[in-house]
N, C-alpha and C positions, 0 to 999 in steps of 0.2 A: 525519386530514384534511391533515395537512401534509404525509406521503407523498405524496396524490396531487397535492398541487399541484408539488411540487417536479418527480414526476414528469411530470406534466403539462409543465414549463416541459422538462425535458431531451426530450420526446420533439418540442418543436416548435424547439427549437433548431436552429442550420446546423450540420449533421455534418461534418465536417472531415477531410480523407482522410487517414489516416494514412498518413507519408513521402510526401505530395505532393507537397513540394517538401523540399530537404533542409534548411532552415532550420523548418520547419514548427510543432516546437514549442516556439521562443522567439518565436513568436507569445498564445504562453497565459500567461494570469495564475500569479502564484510565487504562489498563495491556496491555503487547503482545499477540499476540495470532494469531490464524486462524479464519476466518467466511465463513460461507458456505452460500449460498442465493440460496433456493429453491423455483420452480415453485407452482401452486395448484398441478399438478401429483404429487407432490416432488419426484422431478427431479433435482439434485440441476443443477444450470443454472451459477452459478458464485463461484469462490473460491479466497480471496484472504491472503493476511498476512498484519499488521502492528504491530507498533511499541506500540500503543493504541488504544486500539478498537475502543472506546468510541467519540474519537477526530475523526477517522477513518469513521465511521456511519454517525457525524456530517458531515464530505466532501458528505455522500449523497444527502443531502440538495443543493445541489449547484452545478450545471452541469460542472462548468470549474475546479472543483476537485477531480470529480470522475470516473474512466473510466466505470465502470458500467451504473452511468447514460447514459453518451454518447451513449453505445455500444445500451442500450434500445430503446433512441431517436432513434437513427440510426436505426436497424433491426426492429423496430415496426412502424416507424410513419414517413421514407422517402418518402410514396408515399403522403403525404398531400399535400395541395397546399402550393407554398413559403417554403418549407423545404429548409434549411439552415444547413449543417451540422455544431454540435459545435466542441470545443477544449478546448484546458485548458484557452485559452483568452477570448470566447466569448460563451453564454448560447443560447440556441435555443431559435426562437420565441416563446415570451409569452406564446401562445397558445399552444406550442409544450412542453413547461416546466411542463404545466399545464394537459398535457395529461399522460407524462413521470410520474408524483408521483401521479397520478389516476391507473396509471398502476402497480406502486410501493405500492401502499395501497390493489389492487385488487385482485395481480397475487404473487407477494412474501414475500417471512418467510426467517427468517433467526437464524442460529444457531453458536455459538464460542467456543471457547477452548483456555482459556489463557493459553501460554506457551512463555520463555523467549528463547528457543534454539530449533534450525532446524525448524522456520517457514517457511522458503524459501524452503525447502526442501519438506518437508510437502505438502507445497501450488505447489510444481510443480506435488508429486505422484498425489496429487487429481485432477491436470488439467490431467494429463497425463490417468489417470485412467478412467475419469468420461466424459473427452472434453466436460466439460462446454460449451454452447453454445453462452455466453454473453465472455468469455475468447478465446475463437478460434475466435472469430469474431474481435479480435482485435490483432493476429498475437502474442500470449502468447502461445502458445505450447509449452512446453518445452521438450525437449528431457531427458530424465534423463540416 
């Protein structure tokens, strides 16, 4: 019952463009919570949980702290030339950084739900439910 309200509350939320504007996410609350990250179908494509949103959004900024980023690099822009898969140690080629947050400006929104208890739990019905396609791509299915 409480899944779906909560989800209820995140799917009528105002989706928020990620990197809109470059100040974009010292506009969110430093809370816990859930963020869902939707395609233009909204389709959401990625679900995760943290501790603080706000800090959370910031690791978008930065390939080697965010598996989102990666998973994007990865499934959108392996066939360039010189792709180089990242990690948490090292960012794709420039150009491939630069393609990943053109694609993150272009393609997704994203919507939150501060809550301090059962984010993990939460963030696995929604993979579980939805199989995110940015989250199955990196071996997060979870079984519930």
């Amino acid at each position: 019952m409480l899944h779906q309200k909560v989800e209820a509350q995140l799917s009528k939320c105002e989706k928020i463009q990620i990197y809109g504007v470059s100040s974009w996410s010292s506009t969110l609350p430093k809370l816990p919570g859930i963020y869902v990250v939707w395609n233009r179908d909204n389709k959401i494509v990625y679900v995760g949980e943290t501790s603080n949103i706000q800090e959370r959004m910031n690791d978008l900024k930065d390939t080697r702290h965010h598996t989102l980023r990666r998973a994007v690099g990865h499934m959108e822009f392996s066939k360039e030339p010189d792709f180089h898969k990242a990690n948490s140690k090292v960012k794709f080629l420039p150009l491939i950084e630069k393609m990943v947050t053109e694609f993150f400006k272009i393609n997704l929104s994203l919507t939150y739900c501060a809550t301090k208890i059962g984010r993990k739990e939460f963030e696995e019905y929604l993979v579980k439910k939805y199989e995110p396609e940015y989250n199955s791509s990196l071996g997060r299915r979870h079984i519930i």
